[in-house]
C-alpha positions as CSV (number, residue, x, y, z in Angstrom):
1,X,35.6,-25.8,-65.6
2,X,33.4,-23.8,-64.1
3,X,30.2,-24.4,-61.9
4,X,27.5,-22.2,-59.9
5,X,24.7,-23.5,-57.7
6,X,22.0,-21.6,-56.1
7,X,20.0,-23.7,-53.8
8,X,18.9,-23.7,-50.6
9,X,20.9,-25.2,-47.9
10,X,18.5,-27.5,-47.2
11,X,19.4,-29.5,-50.3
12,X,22.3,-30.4,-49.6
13,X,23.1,-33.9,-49.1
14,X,25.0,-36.5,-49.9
15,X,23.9,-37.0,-53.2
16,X,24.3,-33.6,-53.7
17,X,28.6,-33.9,-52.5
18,X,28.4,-36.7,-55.0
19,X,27.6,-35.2,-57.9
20,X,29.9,-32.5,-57.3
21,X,32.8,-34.7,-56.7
22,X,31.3,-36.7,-60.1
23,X,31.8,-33.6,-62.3
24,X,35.1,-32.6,-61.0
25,X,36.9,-35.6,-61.0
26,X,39.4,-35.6,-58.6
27,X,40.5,-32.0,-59.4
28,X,41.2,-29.3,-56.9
29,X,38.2,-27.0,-56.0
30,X,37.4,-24.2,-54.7
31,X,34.0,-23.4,-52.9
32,X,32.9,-20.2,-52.0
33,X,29.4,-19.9,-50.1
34,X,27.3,-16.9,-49.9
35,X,24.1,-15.7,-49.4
36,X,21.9,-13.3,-51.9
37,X,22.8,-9.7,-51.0
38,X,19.6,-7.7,-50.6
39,X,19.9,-5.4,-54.3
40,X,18.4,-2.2,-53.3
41,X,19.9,-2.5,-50.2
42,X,23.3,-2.7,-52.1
43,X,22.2,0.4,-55.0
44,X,21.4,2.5,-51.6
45,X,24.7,2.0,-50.1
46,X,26.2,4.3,-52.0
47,X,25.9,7.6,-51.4
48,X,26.1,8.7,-55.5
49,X,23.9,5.8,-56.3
50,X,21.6,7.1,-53.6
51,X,21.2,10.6,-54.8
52,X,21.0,9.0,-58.6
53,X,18.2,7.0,-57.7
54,X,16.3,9.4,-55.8
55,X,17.0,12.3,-58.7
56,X,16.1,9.9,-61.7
57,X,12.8,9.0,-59.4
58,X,11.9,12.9,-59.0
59,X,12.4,13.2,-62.7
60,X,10.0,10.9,-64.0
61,X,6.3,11.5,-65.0
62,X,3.7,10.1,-63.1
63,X,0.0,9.8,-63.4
64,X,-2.3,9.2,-61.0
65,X,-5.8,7.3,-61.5
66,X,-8.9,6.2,-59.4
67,X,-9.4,2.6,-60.1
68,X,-12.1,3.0,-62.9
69,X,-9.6,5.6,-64.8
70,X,-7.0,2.8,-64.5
71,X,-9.1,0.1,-66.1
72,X,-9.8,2.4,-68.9
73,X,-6.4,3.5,-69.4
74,X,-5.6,0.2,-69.4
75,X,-8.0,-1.5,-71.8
76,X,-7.2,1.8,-74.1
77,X,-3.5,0.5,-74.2
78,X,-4.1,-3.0,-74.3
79,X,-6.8,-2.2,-76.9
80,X,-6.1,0.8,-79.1
């Protein structure tokens, strides 16, 4: 059996060991603790992920709109 919690540490407590201790029965566990890595941080790490990124971002179109050309490219989409 298998089991993964995201929660803040704050929420652990007692009850919390319980129910933990409830579901596994006297088994052996393992617990492993870590916190969220940071994603773009991770992609950017990489030197080849880096340069993909960056690349792919150079080679895609963009537009650029005051706000009243946004609104009306939007309600053209939303409204064809």
């Amino acid at each position: 059996m298998e089991a993964i919690f995201k929660i803040n540490v704050k929420q652990i407590d007692q009850a919390f060991v319980d129910a933990i201790k409830k579901m596994f029965n006297e088994k052996d566990i393992i617990i492993h603790i870590s916190t969220p890595q940071d994603e773009t941080k991770y992609l950017l790490s990489n030197e080849a992920n880096r340069r993909h990124i960056f690349e792919n971002r150079l080679a895609e179109p963009t537009m650029q709109f005051t706000a009243e050309e946004f609104s009306k490219y939007a309600d053209e989409m939303l409204n064809p």
